[in-house]
N, C-alpha and C positions, 0 to 999 in steps of 0.2 A: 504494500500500500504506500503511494505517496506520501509525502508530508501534507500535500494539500488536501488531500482524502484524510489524511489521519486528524489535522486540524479542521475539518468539517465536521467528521464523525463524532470531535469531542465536542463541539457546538452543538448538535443534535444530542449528544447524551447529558449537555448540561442543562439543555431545554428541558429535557423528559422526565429527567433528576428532578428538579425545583419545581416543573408545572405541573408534573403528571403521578412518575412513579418515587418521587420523595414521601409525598400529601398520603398516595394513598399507602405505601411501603411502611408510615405512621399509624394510620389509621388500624390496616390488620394487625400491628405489632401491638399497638394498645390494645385490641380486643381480642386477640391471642393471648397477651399475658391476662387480662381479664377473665379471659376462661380459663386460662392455665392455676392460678390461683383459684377461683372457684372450685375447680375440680379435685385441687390441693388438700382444700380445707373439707368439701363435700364427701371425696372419694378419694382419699389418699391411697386405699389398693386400686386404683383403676390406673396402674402406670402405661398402659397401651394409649389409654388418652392422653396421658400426661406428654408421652413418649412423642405421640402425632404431632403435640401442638406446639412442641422443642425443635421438630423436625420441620416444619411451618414456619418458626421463626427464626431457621438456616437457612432455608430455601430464599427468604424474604433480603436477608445478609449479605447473601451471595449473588442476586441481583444486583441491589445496590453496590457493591465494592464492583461488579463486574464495569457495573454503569463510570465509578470512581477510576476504573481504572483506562477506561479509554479515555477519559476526561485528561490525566495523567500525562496517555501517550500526546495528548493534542498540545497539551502544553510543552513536552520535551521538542514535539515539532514546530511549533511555534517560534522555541527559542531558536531551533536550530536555525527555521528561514531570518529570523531576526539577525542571527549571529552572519550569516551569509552575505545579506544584503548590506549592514555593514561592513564588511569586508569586499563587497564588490564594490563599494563608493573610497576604498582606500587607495591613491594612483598607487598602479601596476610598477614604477619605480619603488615605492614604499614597500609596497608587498613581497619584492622579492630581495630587497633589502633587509627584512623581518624574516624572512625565509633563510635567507643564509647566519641570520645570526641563532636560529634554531626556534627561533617562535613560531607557533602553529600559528596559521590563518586561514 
């Protein structure tokens, strides 16, 4: 994947994140631990529900960080094109003057 794909994709996962699947990723996690305590106190042998609604709220974790994590890649490529683009406004005299003395550009 490009940089420009990879810094689109984090723009799309940071939309989804805040507007969509944050709100409701919240939402079931409140009312999963909501039942998860209920059930706690109700039916403390009933560890199969207990067990469901832990598994529920990994599955819910694992969205989100997945989501965090392209966000991540978008910004490491962001820097990158950042890092580039000044570098390509540096004259081509400088640059390889900074090249011979052992400095990346």
């Amino acid at each position: 994947m490009s940089d420009r794909e990879t810094i689109d994709r984090a723009r799309r996962a940071l939309a989804a994140l805040e507007d969509f699947v944050g709100p409701a990723c919240e939402a079931a996690r409140a009312d999963y631990f909501g039942a998860l305590t209920h059930i706690a106190v109700t039916e403390p042998w009933a560890t199969d529900k207990i067990t469901k609604l832990a598994v529920a709220q990994n599955v819910i974790d694992m969205v989100e960080q997945h989501l965090r994590v392209a966000i991540s890649e978008g910004t490491e490529a962001q820097r990158n094109a950042d890092r580039a683009e000044r570098i390509a406004l540096i004259p081509e005299r400088k640059r390889n003057l900074l090249k011979r003395m052992g400095m990346q550009t």
